[in-house]
C-alpha positions in Angstrom: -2.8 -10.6 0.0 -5.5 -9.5 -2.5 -7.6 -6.6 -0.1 -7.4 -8.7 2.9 -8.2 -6.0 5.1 -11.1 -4.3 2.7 -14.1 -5.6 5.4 -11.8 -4.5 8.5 -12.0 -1.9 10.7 -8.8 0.3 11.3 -8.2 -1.5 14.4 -8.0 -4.6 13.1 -6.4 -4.0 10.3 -3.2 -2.5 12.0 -3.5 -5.5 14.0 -4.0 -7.9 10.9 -0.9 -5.9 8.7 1.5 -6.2 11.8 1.2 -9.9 12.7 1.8 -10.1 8.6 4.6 -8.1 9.2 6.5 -10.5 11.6 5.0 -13.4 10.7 6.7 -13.0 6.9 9.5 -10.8 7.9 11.4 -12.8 5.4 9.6 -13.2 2.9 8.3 -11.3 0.0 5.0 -9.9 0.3 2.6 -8.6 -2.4 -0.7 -6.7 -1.2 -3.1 -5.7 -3.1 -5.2 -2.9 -1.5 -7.5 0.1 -3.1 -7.2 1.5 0.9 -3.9 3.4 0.9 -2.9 2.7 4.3 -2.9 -1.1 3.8 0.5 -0.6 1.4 2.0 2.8 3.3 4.5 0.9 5.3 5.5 -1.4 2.2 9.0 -1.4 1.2 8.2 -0.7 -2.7 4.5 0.6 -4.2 3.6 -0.6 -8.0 0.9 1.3 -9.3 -1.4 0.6 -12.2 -3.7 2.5 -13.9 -6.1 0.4 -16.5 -3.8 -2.1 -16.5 -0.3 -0.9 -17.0 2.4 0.1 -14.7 2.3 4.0 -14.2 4.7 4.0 -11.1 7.0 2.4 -9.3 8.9 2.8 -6.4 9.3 3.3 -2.2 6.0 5.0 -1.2 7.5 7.5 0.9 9.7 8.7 -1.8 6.9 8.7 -4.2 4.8 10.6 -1.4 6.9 13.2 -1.4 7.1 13.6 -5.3 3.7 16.2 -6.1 3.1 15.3 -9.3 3.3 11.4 -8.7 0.7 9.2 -9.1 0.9 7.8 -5.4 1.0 11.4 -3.8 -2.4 12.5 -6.2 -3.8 9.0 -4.6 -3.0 10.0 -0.8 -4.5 13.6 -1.9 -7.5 12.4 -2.6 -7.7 9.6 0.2 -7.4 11.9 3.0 
């Protein structure tokens, strides 16, 4: 899904990212989202930065890491 939910409201998007969630339960599913919430609930976050890989990993774990990459993102989102 390349920023399927970017012209949603919240609502709808929770709505949208849980039907995707059953619908493909098994399946392998790659979003592509600048809005942060969209890929919280993934099982694995890539993120890029001009290109190139930067960081890799569960988001929650990379959450809870300070100096990561994700956790500056979510800083600055909220």
């Amino acid at each position: 899904m390349d920023e399927a939910t970017s012209s949603v409201d919240a609502a709808t998007e929770r709505i949208l990212l849980d039907v995707v969630r059953v619908a493909f339960a098994d399946a392998t599913v790659l979003t592509i989202a600048h809005r942060l919430e969209t890929i919280a609930t993934g099982d694995r976050v890539i993120v890029l930065d001009a290109g190139r890989v930067v960081e890799d990993g569960h988001p929650g774990r990379l959450a809870r890491q300070p100096l990561s990459h994700f956790a500056s993102m979510l800083r600055q989102s909220s």
